[in-house]
N, C-alpha and C positions, 0 to 999 in steps of 0.2 A: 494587559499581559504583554512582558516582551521576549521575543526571540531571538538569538545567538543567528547568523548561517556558515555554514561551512562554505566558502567562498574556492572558487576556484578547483573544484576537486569535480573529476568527472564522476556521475552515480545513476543506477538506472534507476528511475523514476516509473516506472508501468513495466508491469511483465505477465505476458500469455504464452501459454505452454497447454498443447493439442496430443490428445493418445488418443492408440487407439481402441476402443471401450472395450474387446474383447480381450487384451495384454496388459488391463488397470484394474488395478486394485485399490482403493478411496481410504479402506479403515485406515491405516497408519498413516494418511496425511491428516486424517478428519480427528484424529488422536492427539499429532502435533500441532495441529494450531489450537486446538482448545486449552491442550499442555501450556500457551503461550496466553492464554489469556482471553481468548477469540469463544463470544458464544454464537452457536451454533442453529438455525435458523431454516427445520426442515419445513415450511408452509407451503413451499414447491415440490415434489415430487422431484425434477427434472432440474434442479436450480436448488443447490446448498449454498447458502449464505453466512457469512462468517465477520464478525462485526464486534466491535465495542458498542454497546447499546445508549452510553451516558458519555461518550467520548471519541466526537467525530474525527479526533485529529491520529488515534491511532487507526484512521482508513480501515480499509473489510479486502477479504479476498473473498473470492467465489468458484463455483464446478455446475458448469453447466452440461446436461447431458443427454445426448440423443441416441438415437441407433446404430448414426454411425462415425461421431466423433463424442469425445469426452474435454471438454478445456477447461484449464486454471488459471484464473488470472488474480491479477493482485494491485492495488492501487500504490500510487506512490509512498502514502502515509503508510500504507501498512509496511511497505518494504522499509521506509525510515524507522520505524515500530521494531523492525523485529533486525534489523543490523544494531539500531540501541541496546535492544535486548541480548545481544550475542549469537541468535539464532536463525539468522541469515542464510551463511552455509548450511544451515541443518535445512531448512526451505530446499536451497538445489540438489542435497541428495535426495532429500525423499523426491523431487519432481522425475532425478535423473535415473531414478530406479527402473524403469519401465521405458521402455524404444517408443519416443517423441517428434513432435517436432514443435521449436519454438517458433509460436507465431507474430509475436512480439514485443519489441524492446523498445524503453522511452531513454536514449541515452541522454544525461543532463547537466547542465551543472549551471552556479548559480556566480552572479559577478556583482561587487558593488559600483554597479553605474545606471542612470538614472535612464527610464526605458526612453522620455521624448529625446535623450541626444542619441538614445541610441536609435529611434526610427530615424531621424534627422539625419545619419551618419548613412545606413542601409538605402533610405531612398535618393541620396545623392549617389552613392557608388551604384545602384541599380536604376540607371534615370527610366530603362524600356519596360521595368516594373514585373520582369520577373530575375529568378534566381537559378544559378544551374546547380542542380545536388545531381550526380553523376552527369548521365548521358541529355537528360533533361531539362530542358528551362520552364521551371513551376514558377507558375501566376503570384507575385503577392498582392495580398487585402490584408486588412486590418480592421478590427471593432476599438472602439475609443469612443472615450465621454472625457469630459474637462473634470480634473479633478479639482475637492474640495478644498487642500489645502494651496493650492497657488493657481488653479485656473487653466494649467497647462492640460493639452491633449494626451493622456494617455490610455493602456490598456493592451492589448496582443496583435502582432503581426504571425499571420501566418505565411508559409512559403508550403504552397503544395495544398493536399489536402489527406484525405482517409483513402482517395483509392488510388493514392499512387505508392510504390513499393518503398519510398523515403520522401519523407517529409517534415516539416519543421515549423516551431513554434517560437516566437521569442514574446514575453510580455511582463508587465511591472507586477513580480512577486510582492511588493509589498505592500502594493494598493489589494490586490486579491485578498491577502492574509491578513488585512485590515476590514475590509467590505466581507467578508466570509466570517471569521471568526474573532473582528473587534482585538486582534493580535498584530502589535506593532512591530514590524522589521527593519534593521538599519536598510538604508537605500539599497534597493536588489532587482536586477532582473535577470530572469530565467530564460537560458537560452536550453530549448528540447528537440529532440531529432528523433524521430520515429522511426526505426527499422519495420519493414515486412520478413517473412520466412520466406520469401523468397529469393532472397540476398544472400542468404545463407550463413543464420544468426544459430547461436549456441548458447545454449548454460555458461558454457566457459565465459562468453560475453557479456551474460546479465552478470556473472562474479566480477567480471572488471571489464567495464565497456568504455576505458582511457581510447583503446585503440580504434573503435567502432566508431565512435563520437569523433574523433580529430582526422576523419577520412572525410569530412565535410565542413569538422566547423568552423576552418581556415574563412570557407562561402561565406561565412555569417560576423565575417569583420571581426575575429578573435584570430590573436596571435598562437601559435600552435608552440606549447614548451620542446626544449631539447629534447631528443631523447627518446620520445615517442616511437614505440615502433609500427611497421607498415599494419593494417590489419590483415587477414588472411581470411577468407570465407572458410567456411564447415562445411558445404560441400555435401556428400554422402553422412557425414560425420552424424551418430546420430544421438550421441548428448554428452556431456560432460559429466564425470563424475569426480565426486572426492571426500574419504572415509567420513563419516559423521560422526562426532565427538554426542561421544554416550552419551545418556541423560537417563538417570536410574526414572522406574514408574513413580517411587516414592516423588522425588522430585519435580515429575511432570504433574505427577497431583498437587502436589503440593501450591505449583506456579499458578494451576489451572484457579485452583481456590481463592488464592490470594490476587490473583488478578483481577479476581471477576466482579464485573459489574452489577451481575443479579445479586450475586450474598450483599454488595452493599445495599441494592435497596431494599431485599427482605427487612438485614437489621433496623433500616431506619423506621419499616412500618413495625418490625416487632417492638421498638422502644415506642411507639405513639401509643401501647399495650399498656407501661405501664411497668414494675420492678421487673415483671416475672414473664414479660413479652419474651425475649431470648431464649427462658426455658420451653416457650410455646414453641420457638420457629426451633430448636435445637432437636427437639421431640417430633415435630411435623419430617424433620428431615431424616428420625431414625428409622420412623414409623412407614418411610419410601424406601430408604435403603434398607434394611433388615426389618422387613415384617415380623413382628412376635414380639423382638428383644426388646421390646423399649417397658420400662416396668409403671413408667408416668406418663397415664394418656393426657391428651389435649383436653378431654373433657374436664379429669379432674382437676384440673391448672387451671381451666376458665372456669369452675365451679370457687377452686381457693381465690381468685382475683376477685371475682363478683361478691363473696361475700367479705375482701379485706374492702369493697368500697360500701358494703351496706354497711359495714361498722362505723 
């Protein structure tokens, strides 16, 4: 399988957003992602999971929940998943409906150059082996193995780490999405920068994190385009909002259905059934949602199947 990248475009790639559990209300986000194709995965009490079951590449978000925060996060794929899908901005109003705070942004984008010139390039401009993202000179390290097709070194440099308030990743997208998912990409690597909330990160920034992203990535031996403007912290600011283009219930059922991963695999076990599998699983589904109405039980459908095969 191969993939296209959208080269050069900044996009957030990871997003966590923190309430506080007594000013959150979950049904109408736990509504829209399902509406989106996302099933639903309560085996946690304290931990809602939200995933494509037969399809890792559209990523999961999730709501973890204690007594005394609530958080959402979301992986990259899913945020690629649902800007494809048109339903992106629907994502930050429901987050921004309720006084938050954003706890983290993965600002990204992706370039085609080949990741050994680009350590080769990073560790001659940084001979002392670290890198300054603000006030900071963060450590870099790097994991790498020889890859298979030419032998060369490659794999991720990191600058910084998890407990500093900015940090950064750069490493060869298209060995990952080959060794992950046997998914071929023209030559790519991903340069990522990780905001904390303590910087003073917004919704308005996971919508467009051009300006959040090129406050450092000048650091990381990328030219910074015209035009750019300065970034500005949010501050007190405590989330962005912006109207949410309807989406009638018909239609969120509708998406919910036609996305879903489980109806595929019901039909494929109710075809191993046999003609009349589909009226089984159609019937098992009336006989959950409307107790009563259904006028063809399951019984008598596997009663007429057993005896078209004793004929």
């Amino acid at each position: 399988m191969t993939l296209q990248s959208n080269y050069n475009s900044i996009f957030t790639d990871f997003l966590s957003v923190t309430f506080n559990p007594d000013h959150f209300e979950e049904q109408e986000l736990i509504i829209f992602l399902c509406s989106c194709g996302y099933h639903l995965d309560k085996s946690q009490e304290s931990v809602l999971k939200f995933q494509f079951e037969l399809d890792p590449l559209r990523g999961f978000c999730g709501l973890k929940k204690t007594s005394s925060w609530v958080r959402f996060t979301a992986s990259g794929k899913a945020l690629d998943y649902l800007r494809k899908l048109g339903q992106y901005e629907n994502l930050l109003f429901h987050l921004s409906t309720f006084p938050h705070t954003v706890t983290r942004i993965d600002a990204t984008i992706d370039v085609p150059r080949d990741f050994p010139a680009v350590l080769r390039a990073i560790k001659r401009q940084y001979k002392d082996g670290s890198v300054k993202l603000g006030r900071q000179g963060l450590k870099v390290t790097t994991t790498l193995s020889k890859r298979d097709s030419d032998g060369l070194n490659s794999g991720t440099l990191y600058i910084g780490g998890r407990r500093n308030q900015v940090y950064a990743k750069i490493y060869d997208k298209t060995l990952e999405m080959f060794d992950r998912f046997k998914i071929t990409l023209p030559t790519t690597t991903r340069y990522e920068i990780s905001f904390r909330s303590t910087v003073g990160i917004t919704l308005k920034d996971a919508h467009d994190p051009t300006s959040l992203f090129w406050m450092y990535g000048e650091q990381l031996l990328l030219k910074k385009p015209k035009g750019v403007s300065e970034w500005v912290s949010g501050g007190e600011y405590i989330g962005w909002r912006k109207d949410m283009n309807e989406v009638l219930p018909y239609d969120k059922l509708r998406r919910s259905i036609e996305e879903s991963q489980a109806l595929n695999s019901w039909k494929v076990v109710a075809d191993s059934m046999g003609a009349n599998g589909r009226q089984v699983l159609l019937n098992l589904l009336v006989k959950d949602i409307v107790p009563g109405r259904n006028e063809l039980t399951e019984v008598n459908l596997l009663e007429h199947m057993q005896k078209g095969v004793q004929q």
